[in-house]
N, C-alpha and C positions, 0 to 999 in steps of 0.2 A: 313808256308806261305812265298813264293816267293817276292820279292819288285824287278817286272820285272825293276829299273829304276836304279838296282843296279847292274844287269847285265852287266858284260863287253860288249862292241859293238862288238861283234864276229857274225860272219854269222848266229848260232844258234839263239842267243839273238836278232838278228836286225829280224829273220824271224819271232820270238814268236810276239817282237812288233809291227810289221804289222799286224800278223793277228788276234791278238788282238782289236787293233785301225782298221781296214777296217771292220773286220765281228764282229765286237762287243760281242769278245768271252773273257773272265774271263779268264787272263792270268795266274793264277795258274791253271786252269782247264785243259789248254796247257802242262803248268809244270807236274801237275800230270799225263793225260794221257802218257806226257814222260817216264819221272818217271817208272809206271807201263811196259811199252813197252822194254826199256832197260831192265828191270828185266827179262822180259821173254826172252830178246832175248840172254841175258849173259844165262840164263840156258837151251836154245837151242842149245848156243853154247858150254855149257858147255858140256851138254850129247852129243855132236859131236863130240868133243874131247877122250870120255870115258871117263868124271867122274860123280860118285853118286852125283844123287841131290835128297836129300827126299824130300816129298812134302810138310812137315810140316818146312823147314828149312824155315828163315824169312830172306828176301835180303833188302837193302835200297841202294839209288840212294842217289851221291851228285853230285851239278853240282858247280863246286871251284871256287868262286866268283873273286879272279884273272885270272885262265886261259880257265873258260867255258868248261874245262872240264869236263866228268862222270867219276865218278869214283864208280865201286862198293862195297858194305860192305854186310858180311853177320853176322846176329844179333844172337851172341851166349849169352844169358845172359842178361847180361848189357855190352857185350862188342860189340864192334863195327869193325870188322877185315876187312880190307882191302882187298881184293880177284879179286880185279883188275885185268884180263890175259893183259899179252904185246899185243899190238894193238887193245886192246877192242874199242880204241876210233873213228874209221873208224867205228868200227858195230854202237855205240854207235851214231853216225853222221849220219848216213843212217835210223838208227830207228827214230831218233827223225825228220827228215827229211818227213820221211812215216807219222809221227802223224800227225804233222802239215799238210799234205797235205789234211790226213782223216780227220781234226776239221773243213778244208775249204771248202771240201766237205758238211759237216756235216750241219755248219753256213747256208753255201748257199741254201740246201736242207728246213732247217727250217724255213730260210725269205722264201722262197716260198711258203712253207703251211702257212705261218704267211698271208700272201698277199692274199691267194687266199680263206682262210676259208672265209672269209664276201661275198664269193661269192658262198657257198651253198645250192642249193636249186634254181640256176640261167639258165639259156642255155648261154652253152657256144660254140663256133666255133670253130674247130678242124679237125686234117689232120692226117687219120690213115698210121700210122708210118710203123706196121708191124704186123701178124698175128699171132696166133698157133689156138691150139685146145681148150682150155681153156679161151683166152682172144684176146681182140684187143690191141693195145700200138697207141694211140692216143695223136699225139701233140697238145698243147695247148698255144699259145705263145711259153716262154723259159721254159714251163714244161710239162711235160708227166702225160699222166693219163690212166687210167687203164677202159678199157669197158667190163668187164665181160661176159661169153658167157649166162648166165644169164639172164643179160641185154641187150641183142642185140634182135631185131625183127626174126624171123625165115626167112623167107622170102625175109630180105634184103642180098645186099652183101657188102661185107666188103673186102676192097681190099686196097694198099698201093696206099697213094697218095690220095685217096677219101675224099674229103671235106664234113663233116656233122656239124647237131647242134646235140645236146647231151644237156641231166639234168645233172647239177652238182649235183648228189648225195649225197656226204658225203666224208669224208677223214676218212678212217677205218686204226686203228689202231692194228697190228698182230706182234707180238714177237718181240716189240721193232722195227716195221717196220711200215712206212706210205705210204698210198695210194693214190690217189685223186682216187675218186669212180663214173664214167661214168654212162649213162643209155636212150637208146634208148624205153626200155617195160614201165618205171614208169607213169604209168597217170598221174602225177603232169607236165610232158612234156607237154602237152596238154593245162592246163593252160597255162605254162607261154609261149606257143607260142601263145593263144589269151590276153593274155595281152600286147603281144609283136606288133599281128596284128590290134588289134580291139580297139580304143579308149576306147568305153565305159566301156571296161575290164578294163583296164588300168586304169582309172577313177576311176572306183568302183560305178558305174551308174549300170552296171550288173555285178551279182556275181556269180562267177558259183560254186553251191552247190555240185555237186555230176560228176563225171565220171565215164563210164562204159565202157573199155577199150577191145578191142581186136588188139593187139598188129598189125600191119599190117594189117587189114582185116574191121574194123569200131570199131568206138566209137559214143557212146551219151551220152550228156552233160543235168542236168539240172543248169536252172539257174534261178536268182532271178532277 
């Protein structure tokens, strides 16, 4: 483990402590994905060179607490060999450059689903962004969410620039990928747009028990 406070103030070092301190990211977490990124990219640059890297061989990253340097070692043993190439450290300053841009990406991405979870299950205002065949890309404030062609009414149209409300659905999580999860078909729309209208919903004076939904075309509601 790293003690970012022991880092030289070099450009690397000042950029890990920002965004650290701004996005509230675990500045060895910055270190490591470094770490990791330089290894692969000394052995991309390695095989571009023409030399054998087996797969099983073990690299380790040092970054030299005087000059902020990386330097690479490849672990044979118990020994620790220097394998450094002449100018590694331009690659070695452009990769860790890329990490840290990906962790701020990353940071930012996750305050957003952090922000917005407590709000599923809500109608949200939104401006579709852009189309295909598969989904809509609907803005939502400063973040995007995904409308499903699933989820979209048959009957309506969906076009750039169109302002609608939408069920917050869900944020579905796929391979290490997050979504926020749109929905124009879900019945539960229904409610909360008479909760939204109608005081006594809103209240809980009436409760509406049951929806029977045709997406575009009529719904009926029982209520209490």
């Amino acid at each position: 483990m790293i003690d970012i406070k022991k880092l030289p103030r070099t450009e690397f070092a000042s950029a890990v402590a920002q965004v650290a301190g701004q996005r509230r990211i675990d500045p060895n977490a910055v270190i490591e994905a470094v770490r990791n990124a330089v290894v692969a990219a000394y052995k991309k640059d390695a095989r571009e060179r023409g030399e054998e890297i087996g797969e099983d061989e073990e690299y380790d990253v040092s970054l030299d607490s005087d000059s902020g340097e990386a330097k690479i070692f490849k672990i044979d043993g118990e020994k620790r060999v220097d394998v450094t190439p002449p100018g590694f450290g331009r690659i070695a300053s452009q990769t860790a450059k890329q990490v840290i841009v990906q962790k701020i990406r990353e940071a930012e991405k996750e305050s957003i689903f952090q922000e917005y979870s407590s709000k599923v299950g809500t109608l949200l205002s939104g401006t579709i962004l852009r189309i295909d065949p598969f989904k809509a890309v609907v803005g939502i404030g400063k973040a995007e969410a995904i409308l499903p062609r699933e989820e979209q009414v048959r009957d309506e149209r969906y076009e750039p620039t169109k302002k609608m409300t939408f069920l917050f659905k869900e944020i579905a999580e796929n391979e290490d990928k997050k979504e926020m999860i749109l929905s124009r078909r879900d019945p539960h729309i229904v409610e909360e747009l008479f909760k939204r209208e109608v005081p006594e919903v809103a209240l809980g004076n009436v409760v509406i028990k049951k929806i029977a939904r045709r997406p575009g075309s009529r719904t009926k509601i029982a209520v209490e």
